[in-house]
C-alpha positions in Angstrom: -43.8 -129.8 -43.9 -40.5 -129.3 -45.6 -37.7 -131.0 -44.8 -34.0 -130.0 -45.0 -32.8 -133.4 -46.2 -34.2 -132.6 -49.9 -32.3 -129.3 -49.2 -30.0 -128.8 -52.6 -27.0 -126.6 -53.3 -27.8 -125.9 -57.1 -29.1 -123.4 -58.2 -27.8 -120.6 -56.4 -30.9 -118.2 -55.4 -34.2 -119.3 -55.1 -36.0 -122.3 -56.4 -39.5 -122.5 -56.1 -41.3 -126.4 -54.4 -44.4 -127.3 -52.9 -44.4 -125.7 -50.0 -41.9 -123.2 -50.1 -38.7 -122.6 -51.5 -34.8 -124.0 -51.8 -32.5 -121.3 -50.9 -29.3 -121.3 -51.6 -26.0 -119.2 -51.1 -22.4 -119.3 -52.0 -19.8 -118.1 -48.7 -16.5 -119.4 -48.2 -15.9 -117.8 -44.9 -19.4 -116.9 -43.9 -20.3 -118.6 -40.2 -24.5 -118.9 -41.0 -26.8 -117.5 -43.1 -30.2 -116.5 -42.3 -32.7 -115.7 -45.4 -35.2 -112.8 -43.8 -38.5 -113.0 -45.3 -40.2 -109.8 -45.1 -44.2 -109.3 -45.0 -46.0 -106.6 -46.1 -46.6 -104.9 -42.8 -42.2 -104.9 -42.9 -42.3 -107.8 -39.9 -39.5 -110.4 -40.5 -38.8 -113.7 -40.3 -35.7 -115.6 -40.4 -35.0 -119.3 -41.5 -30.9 -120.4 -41.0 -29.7 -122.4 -43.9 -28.3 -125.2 -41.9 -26.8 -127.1 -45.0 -24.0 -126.6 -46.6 -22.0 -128.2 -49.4 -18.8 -127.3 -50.1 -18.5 -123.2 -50.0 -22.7 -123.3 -50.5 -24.6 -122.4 -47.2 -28.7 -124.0 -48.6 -31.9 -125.2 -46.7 -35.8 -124.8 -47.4 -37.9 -121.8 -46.6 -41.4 -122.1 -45.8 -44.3 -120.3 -47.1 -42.0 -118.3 -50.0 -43.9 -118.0 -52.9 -44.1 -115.5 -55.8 -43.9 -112.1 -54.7 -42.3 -113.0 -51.8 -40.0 -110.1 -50.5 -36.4 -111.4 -48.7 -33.3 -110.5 -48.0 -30.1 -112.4 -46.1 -28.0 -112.1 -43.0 -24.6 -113.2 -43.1 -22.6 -114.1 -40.2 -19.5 -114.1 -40.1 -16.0 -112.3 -38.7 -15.6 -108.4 -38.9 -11.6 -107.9 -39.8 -11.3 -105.5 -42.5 -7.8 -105.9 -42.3 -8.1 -109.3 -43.5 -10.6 -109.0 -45.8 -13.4 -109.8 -44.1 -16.7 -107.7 -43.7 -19.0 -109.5 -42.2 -22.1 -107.8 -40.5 -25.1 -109.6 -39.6 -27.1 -106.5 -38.6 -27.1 -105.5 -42.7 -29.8 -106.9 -44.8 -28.1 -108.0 -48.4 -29.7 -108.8 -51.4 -28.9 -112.2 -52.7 -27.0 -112.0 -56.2 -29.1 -114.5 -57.6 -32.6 -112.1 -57.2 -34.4 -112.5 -60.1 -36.4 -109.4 -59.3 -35.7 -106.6 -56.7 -38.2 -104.2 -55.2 -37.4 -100.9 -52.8 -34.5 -98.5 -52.8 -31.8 -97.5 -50.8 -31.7 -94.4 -48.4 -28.2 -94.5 -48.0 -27.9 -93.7 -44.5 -25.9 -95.5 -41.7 -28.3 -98.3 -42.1 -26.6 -99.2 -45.2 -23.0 -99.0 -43.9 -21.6 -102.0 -42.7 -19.0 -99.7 -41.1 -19.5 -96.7 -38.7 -19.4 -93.5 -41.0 -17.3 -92.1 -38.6 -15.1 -94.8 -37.5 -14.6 -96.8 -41.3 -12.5 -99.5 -39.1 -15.2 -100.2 -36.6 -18.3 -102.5 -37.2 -21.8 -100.6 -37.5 -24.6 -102.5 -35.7 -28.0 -100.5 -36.7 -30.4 -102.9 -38.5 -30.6 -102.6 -42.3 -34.4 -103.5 -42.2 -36.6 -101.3 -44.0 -33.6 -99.2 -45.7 -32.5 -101.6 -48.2 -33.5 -103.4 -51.7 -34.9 -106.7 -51.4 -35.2 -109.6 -53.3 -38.6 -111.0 -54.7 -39.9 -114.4 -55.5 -40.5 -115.3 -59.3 -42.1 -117.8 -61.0 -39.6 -118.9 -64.0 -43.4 -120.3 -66.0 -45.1 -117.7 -65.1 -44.8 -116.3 -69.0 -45.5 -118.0 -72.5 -43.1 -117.2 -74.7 -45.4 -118.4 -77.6 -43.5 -119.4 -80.9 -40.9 -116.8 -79.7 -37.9 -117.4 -82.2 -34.3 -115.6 -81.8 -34.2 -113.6 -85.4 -30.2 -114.7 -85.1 -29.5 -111.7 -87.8 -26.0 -112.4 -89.6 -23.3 -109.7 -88.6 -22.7 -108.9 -91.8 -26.6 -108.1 -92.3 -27.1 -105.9 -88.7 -27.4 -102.5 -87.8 -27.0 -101.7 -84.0 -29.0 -98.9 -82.6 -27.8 -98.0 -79.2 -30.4 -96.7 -76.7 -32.0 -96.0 -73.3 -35.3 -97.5 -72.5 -36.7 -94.2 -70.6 -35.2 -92.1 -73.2 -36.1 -93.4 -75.7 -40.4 -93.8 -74.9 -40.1 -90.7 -71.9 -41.4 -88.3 -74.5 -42.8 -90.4 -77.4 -46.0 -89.2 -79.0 -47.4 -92.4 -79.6 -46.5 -94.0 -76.4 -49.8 -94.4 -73.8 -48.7 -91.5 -70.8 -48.8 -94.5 -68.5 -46.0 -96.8 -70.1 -43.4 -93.6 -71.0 -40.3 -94.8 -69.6 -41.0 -98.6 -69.2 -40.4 -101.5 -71.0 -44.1 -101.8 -72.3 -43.3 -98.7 -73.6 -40.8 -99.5 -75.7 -42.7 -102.4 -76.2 -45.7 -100.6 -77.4 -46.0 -100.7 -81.3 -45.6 -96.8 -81.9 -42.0 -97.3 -80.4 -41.3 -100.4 -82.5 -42.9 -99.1 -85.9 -39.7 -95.9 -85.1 -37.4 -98.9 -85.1 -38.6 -100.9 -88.0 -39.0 -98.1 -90.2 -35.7 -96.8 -89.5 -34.6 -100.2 -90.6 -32.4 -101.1 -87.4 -32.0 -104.8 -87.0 -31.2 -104.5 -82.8 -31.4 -102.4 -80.5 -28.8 -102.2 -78.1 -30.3 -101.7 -74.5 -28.0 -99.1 -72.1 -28.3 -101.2 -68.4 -31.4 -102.8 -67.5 -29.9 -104.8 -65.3 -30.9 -104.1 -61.7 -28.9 -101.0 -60.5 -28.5 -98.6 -57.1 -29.0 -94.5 -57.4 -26.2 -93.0 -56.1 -26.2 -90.7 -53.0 -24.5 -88.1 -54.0 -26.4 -87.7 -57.2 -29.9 -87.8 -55.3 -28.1 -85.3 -52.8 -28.1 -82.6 -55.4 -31.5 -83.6 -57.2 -30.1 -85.8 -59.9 -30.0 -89.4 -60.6 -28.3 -92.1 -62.2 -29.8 -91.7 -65.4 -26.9 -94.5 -67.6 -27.6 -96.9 -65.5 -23.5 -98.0 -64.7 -24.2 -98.8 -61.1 -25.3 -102.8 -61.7 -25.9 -104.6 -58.0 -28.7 -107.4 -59.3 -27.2 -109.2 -62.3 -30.6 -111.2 -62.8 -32.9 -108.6 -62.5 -34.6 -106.3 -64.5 -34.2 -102.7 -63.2 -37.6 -102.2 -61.5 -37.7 -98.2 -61.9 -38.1 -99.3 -65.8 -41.8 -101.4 -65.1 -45.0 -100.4 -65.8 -46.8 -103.4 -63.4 -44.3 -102.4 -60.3 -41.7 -103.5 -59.0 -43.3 -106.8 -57.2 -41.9 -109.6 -59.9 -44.0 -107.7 -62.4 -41.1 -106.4 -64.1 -40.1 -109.8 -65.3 -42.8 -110.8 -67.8 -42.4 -107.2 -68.9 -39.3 -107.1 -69.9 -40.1 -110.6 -71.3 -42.9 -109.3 -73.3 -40.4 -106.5 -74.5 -37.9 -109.1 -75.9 -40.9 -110.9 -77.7 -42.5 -107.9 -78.9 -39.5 -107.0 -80.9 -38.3 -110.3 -81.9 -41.9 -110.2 -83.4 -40.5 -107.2 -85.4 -37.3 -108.8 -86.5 -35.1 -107.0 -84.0 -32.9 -108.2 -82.0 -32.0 -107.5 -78.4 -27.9 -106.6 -77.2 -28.0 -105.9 -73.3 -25.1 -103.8 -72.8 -24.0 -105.5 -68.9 -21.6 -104.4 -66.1 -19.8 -107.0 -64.9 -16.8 -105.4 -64.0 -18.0 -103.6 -61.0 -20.9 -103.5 -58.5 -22.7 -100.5 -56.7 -20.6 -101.1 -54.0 -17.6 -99.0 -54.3 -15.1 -99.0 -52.3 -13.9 -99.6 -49.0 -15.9 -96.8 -47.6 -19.2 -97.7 -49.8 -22.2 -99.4 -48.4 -22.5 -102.9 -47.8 -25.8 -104.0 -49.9 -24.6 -107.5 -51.1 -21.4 -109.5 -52.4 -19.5 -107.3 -49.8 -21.5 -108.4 -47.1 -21.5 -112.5 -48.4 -18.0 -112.8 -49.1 -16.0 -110.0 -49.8 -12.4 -111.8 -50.8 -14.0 -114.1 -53.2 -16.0 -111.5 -55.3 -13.6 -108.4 -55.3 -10.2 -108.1 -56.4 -8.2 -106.4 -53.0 -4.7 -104.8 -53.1 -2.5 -107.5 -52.7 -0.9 -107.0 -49.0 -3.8 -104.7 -47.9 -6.8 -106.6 -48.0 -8.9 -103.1 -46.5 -8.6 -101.7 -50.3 -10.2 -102.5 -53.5 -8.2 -103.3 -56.5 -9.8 -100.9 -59.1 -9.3 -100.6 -62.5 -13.0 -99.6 -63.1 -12.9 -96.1 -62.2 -15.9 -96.9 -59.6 -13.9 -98.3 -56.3 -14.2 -101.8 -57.2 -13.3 -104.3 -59.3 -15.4 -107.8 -59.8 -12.5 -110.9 -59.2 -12.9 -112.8 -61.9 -9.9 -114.8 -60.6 -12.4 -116.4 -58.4 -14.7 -119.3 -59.3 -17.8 -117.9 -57.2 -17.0 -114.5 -58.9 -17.1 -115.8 -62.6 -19.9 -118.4 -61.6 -21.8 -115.3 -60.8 -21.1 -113.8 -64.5 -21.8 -117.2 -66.7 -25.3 -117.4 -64.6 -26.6 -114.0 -65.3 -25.5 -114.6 -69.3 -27.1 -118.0 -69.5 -30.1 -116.7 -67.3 -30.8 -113.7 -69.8 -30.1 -116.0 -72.8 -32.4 -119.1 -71.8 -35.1 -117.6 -69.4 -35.3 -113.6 -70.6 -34.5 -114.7 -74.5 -32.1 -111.9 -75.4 -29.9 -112.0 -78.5 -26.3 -110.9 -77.1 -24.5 -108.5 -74.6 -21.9 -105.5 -74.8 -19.8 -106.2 -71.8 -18.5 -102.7 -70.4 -14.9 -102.4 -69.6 -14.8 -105.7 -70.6 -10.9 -105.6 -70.5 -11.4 -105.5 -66.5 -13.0 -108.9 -66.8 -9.9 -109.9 -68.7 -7.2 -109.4 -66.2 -6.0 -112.4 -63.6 -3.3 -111.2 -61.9 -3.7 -107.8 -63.2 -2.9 -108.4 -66.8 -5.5 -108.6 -69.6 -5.5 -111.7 -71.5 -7.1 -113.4 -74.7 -7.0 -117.0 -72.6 -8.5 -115.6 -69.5 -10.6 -118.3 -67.7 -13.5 -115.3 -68.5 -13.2 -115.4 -72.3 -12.5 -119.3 -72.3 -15.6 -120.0 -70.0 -17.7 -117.9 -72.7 -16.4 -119.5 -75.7 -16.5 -123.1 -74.6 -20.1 -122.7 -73.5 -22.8 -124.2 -75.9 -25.7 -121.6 -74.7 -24.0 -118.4 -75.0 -22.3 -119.6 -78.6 -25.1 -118.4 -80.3 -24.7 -115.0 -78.8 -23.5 -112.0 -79.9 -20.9 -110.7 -77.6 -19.6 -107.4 -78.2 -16.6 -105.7 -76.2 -16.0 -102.1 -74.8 -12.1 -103.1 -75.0 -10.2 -100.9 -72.5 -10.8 -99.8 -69.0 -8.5 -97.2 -66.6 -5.8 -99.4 -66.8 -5.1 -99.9 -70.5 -7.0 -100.4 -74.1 -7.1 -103.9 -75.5 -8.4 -103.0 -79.2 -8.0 -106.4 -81.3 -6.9 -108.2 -78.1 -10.9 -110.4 -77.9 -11.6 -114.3 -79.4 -12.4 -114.3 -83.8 -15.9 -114.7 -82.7 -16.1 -111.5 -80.8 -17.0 -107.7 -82.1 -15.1 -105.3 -80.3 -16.4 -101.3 -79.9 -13.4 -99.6 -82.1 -12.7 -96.5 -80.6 -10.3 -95.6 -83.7 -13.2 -95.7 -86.2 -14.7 -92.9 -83.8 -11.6 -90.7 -83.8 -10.7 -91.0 -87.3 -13.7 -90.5 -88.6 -14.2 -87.2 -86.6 -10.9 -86.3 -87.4 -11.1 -86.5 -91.4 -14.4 -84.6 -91.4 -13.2 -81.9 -89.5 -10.5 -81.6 -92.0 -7.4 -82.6 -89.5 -4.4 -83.0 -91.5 -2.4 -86.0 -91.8 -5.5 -88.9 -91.2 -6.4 -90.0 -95.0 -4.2 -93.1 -94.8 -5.9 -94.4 -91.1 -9.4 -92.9 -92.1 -9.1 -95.6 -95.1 -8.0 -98.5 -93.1 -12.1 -97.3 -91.3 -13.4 -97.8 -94.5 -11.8 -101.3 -95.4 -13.5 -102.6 -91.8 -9.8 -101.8 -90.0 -7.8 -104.5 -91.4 -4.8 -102.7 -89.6 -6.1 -104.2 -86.5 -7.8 -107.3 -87.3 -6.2 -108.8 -90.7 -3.3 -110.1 -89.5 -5.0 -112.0 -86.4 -7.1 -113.7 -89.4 -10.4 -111.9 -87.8 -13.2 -110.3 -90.2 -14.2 -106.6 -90.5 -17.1 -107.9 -88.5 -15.1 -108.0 -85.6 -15.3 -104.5 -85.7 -18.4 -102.1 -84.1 -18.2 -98.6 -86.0 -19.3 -95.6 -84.9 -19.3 -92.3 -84.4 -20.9 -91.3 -81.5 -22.2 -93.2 -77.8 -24.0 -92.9 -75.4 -20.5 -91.2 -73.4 -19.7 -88.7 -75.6 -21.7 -86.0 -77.7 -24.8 -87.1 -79.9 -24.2 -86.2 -83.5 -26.1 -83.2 -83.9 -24.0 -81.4 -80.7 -20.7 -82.5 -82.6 -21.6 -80.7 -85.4 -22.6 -77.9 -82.7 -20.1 -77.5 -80.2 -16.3 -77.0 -80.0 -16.3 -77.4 -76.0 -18.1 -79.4 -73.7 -21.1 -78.3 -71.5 -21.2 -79.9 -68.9 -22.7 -77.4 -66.1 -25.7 -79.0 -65.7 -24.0 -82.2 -64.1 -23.1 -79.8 -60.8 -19.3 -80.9 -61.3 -18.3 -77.2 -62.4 -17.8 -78.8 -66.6 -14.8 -80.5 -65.2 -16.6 -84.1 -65.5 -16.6 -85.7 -69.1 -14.1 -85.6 -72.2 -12.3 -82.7 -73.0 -11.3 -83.9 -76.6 -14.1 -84.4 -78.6 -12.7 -84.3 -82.0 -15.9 -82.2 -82.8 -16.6 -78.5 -84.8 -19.4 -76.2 -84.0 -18.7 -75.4 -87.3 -18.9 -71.3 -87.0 -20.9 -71.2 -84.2 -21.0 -72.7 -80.3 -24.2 -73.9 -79.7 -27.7 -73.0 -81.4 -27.8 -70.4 -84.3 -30.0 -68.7 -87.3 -27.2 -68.3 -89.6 -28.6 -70.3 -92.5 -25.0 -71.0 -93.8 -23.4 -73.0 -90.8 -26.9 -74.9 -90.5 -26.0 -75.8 -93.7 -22.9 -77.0 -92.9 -23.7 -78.8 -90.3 -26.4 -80.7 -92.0 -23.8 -81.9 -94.2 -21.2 -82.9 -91.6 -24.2 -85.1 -89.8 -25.3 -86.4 -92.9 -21.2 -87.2 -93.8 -20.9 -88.8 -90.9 -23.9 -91.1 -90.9 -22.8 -91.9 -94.6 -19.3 -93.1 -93.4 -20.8 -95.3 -90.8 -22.9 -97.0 -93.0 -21.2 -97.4 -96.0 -18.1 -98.7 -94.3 -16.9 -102.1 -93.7 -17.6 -103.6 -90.1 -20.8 -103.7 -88.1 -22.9 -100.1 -87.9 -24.2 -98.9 -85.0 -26.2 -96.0 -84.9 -26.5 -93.7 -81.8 -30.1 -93.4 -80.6 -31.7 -90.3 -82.0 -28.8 -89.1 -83.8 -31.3 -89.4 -87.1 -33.7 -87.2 -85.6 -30.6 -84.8 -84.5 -30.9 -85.3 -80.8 -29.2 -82.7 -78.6 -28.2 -83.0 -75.1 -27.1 -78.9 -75.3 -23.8 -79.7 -75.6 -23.5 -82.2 -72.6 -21.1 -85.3 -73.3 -21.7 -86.7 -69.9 -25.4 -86.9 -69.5 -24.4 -90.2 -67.2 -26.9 -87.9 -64.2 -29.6 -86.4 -66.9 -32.9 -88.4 -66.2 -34.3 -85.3 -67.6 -34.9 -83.4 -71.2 -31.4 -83.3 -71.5 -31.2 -87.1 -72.4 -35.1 -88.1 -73.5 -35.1 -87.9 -77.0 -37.6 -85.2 -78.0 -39.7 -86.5 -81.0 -41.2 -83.5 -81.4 -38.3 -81.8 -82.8 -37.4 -84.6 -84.5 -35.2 -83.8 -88.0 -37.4 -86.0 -90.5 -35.2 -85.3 -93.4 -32.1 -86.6 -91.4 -34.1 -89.4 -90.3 -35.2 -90.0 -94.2 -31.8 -89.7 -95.0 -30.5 -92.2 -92.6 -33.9 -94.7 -93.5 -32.2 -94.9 -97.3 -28.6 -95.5 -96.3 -29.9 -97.9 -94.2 -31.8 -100.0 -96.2 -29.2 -99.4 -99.4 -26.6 -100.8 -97.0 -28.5 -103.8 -96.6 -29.7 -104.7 -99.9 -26.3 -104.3 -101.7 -23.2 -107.1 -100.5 -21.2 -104.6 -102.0 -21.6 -102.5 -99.1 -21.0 -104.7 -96.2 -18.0 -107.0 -97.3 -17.3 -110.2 -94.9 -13.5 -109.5 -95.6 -10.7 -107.1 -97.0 -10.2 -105.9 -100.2 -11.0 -109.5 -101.4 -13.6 -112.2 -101.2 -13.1 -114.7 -98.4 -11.5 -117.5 -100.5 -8.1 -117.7 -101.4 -7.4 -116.0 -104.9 -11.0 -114.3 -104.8 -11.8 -111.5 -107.0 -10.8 -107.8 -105.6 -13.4 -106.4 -104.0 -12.4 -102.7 -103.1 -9.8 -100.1 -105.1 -8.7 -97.5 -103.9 -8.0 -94.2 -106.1 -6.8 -90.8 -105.8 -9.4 -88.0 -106.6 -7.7 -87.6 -110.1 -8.4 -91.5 -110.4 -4.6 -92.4 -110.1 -3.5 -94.9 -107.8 -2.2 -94.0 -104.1 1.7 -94.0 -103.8 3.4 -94.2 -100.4 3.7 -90.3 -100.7 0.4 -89.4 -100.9 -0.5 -90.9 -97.9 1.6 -88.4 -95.9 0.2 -85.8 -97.8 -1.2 -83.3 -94.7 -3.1 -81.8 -97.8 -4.9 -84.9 -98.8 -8.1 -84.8 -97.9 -10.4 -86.8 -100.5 -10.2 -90.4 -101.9 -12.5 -92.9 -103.7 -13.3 -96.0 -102.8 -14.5 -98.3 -105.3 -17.0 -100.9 -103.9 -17.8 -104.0 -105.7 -19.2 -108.0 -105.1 -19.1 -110.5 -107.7 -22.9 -110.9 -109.4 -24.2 -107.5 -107.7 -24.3 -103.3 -108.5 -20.4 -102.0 -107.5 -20.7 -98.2 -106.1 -18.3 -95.4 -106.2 -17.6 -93.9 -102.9 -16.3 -90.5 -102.8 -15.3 -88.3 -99.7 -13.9 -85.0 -99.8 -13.4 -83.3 -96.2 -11.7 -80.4 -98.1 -12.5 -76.9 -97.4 -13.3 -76.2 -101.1 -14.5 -78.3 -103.5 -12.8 -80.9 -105.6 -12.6 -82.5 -108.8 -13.3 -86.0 -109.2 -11.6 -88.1 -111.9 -14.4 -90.9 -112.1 -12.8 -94.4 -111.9 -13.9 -97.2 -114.8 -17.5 -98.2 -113.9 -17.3 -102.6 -113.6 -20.7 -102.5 -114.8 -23.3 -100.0 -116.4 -22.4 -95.9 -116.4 -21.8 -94.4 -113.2 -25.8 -93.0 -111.4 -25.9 -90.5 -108.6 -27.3 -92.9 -105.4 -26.5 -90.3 -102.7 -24.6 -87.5 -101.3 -24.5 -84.9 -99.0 -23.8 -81.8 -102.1 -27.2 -80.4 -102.7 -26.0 -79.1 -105.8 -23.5 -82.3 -106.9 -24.7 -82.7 -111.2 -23.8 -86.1 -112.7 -23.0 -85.3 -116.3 -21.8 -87.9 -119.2 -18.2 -86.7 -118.5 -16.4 -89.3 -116.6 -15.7 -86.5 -113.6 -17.2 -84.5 -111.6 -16.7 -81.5 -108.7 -17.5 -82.5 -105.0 -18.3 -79.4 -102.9 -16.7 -78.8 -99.8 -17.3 -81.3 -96.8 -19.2 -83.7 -98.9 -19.6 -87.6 -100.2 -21.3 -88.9 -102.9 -22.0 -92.5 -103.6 -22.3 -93.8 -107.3 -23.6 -96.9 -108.6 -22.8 -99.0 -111.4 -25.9 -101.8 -112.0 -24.9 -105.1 -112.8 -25.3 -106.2 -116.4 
């Protein structure tokens, strides 16, 4: 029989012993807690944890084994006023869960307050309307000679996508795994990825989130995946063996699979918030175990959240048990589930103590000092509601840069005014990282996200259209920085097809041929459309699955050879500005007016400049000639001096662009061209 004595506080969660299982809980003002085991027939059985140490409430609990179900009851006062929400009647998960089974209903049951009293306590039993936790076995899967690929910055190309979406409609994905992690596990999925020449993929949540009600309410559903309440667990809606604990060794497998292939594996993580909302949200967890320490409240009203999420909450990062909470789910996914790095959304909310962001927050110190997630990549959405922090994260971080977006969009739908920032893009935004001495690998590029239009539909559409999200096209961003280029929405007319075959192809050029660290939204190279929709946060539909069967193969072709040009020439993907990395090393870029004169402070304020060229080199290797002309005519090119053998055509977006002998040449309208000059 077990006994309490060999009871331990740590590890929070579950930890599995002969026998049974060590429980354990962090509360500081929590009375008891009670873990409810659950059996199959929805009976329950509660064990108090009659230890505790310190804030950490932890006993043993008989008979829990793998697959066991279980939820907790927390004790404790009900005074909103102070803080405190408390409600022993709810059944919470435990943040620790390292897989979660069941869904909410989201009636009263759920509530910790009466719906229609939101200052009185709700007594009806959560029981059989919640999530609940399951029992895992941590050796349950072998990981083989499973090796991290630990690709170099300089040497990655991110690929941004949805785990549903991407397998839901996949033609060479078994019926039975579309939408799962074996699916995207299965090696029809990975051969898209490897021949594409990605080097990670970059997973939209996976960690363990909540529908929302009023979604469901109207037939939708949380299709992003921005609604995180288990920070251990897998999300179980994306498992092909159930939701039972199955979902663990599948997503393991999944990781394996691709390391396998040489890709890497970026969870993008919400941290910042929980499912819980606000004060007048449900109480399915933290809330419910100790609401003070793990949200930030209004100072002087302790009924309200803090929020600078945009969601109703804020995670309190202040806190110990709050960041505690954070470093355990990053080392758990890094040691026990084997991924390669994380994009932390709003990551500038997990930045503020006291309400201001800050590069020596205990959040960004904690991470850096730590010898487990150094390895990592870590990659930051800098802003949230309250203000944008571009350039404000550690050397070793990358940072999503928001200006690449905008500039980019802006030069190649001819707005006057942006050569001088769309060249500082280029160079890997040196205007925002040089003089902090950080690399153009601090910097993510790109064009287009998963929030936003795909590619093809900002080529497509002037306006947003959002009807199909029930929020009358009021939801979602209003300034796209985008050109339907002659047309909103589908068309025949052979001419603005053209055109916007160009502007995509353009577009994907820029990305990849500029300094920084690529990433690719998913199925922009097959020209994805979500009909215009830039807020396809509630499509779990057609509107988001990438549809293979349509798929654009010579974009795809296209992007498969400005992939794999970027990676086999250093010339392309510089590890710093203008020059090598040592002092005094040789000039890597010039810069050069179309006629091939040098840039003078004037030009730069030009409105009516609208092409440049780059010139592209690294010492020992072929140097290449990058030429962009967002004019609405075409232009002639003065060729710079070639460092090495006569200029070659290696790409451009001018189906008709001729190289001759001469050292220029005309650049149609909206196009690039990239030159090469072989070594030797």
């Amino acid at each position: 029989m077990l006994s309490d004595s060999n009871s331990f506080p740590y590890p929070l969660g579950v930890s599995l012993m002969d026998g049974g299982a060590n429980v354990a809980v962090y509360s500081e003002r929590a009375e008891t807690i009670e873990v409810s085991v659950f059996a199959d027939d929805g009976s329950e059985t509660r064990t108090e944890l009659i230890s505790r140490t310190g804030h950490v409430f932890h006993g043993l609990v008989e008979g829990m084994r793998p697959g066991t179900r279980y939820g907790l009851r927390v004790h404790g006062p009900w005074a909103p006023d102070a803080g405190l929400r408390f409600n022993a009647a709810k059944v919470l998960l435990d943040p620790h869960a390292t897989a979660i089974t069941g869904a909410y209903d989201w009636g009263q049951a759920v509530f910790g307050h009466d719906l229609d009293d939101p200052a009185e306590l709700d007594t009806t039993d959560g029981a059989g309307h919640v999530m609940l936790g399951v029992v895992t076995d941590p050796d349950s899967f072998d990981w083989g000679d499973d090796r991290p690929p630990r690709t170099r910055l300089s040497e990655s190309i991110l690929y941004e996508t949805h785990v549903k979406g991407f397998t839901m409609r996949h033609p060479g994905v078994p019926e039975e795994l579309r939408g799962t992690y074996a699916g995207l596990a299965h090696p029809a999925a990975i051969e898209s990825l490897t021949s594409l020449g990605v080097t990670a993929v970059e997973l939209m949540p996976v960690h363990q989130f909540a529908q929302d009600a009023h979604l469901e309410e109207q037939g939708l559903r949380n299709y992003w995946g921005y609604n995180t309440l288990g920070f251990f667990a897998p999300h179980n809606e994306y498992s092909a063996a159930g939701d039972l604990g199955g979902q663990v060794d599948e997503f393991k497998n999944l990781v394996k699979s691709l390391h396998a292939a040489g890709i890497e594996v970026i969870l993008d993580v919400v941290y910042n918030h929980t499912a819980e909302g606000n004060d007048l949200g449900p109480t399915l967890s933290l809330k419910g175990i100790d609401n003070e320490s793990y949200y930030r409240l209004v100072d002087g009203d302790l009924a309200h959240y803090f929020d600078t999420t945009g969601t109703g909450n804020s995670v309190n990062v202040s806190h110990p048990a709050a960041l505690g909470l954070i470093m355990d789910s990053l080392r758990y996914w890094v040691t026990e589930m084997h991924v390669d790095g994380f994009r932390f959304d709003l990551a500038t909310t997990l930045t503020r103590q006291g309400g201001d962001a800050s590069l020596h927050s205990a959040f960004l110190t904690l991470i850096q000092q730590d010898p487990t997630l150094a390895p990592v990549h870590m990659i930051a959405e800098p802003w949230d509601t309250a203000g944008y922090q571009l350039g404000g994260f550690p050397a070793d971080w990358s940072e999503w840069n928001g200006k690449f977006r905008d500039d980019v969009r802006d030069f190649w739908r001819g707005t006057d005014g942006v050569l001088a920032t769309l060249s500082q893009r280029v160079l890997g935004s040196p205007d925002v990282y040089e003089d902090s001495r950080r690399s153009p690998l601090s910097s993510v590029n790109f064009v287009t996200a998963h929030d936003g239009f795909t590619l093809a539909d900002l080529t497509s559409y002037d306006e947003k259209h959002n009807e199909a999200n029930g929020e009358g096209n009021v939801d979602g961003e209003s300034d796209n920085r985008s050109s339907n280029n002659g047309a909103e929405g589908p068309t025949v007319d052979p001419e603005i097809l053209a055109r916007r075959a160009r502007q995509r192809k353009n577009l994907l050029a820029t990305l990849l041929l500029s300094a920084g660290v690529p990433m690719i939204l998913g199925g922009d190279e097959i020209g994805r459309t979500q009909q215009g929709n830039n807020n396809a946060y509630a499509q779990d539909n057609e509107i988001s699955w990438f549809d293979w069967d349509a798929a654009d193969t010579e974009l795809r072709e296209f992007t498969q050879a400005l992939i794999r040009l970027r990676l086999a020439e250093p010339a392309l993907r510089p590890d710093w500005y203008r020059r090598s990395p040592e002092v005094g090393g040789p000039l890597t870029v010039d810069i050069v007016r179309a006629d091939g004169a040098a840039f003078e402070d004037a030009d730069w304020d030009d409105p009516d400049a609208k092409a440049i060229t780059f010139v592209l080199m690294h010492e020992g290797t072929d140097s290449f000639a990058l030429l962009l002309n967002a004019a609405g005519n075409g232009v002639d090119f003065a060729l710079p001096a070639a460092p090495g053998g006569a200029w070659t055509l290696e790409l451009s977006s001018d189906t008709e662009l001729v190289l001759g002998e001469a050292a220029a040449l005309t650049l149609g309208p909206s196009s690039f061209a990239l030159l090469r000059s072989s070594v030797g």
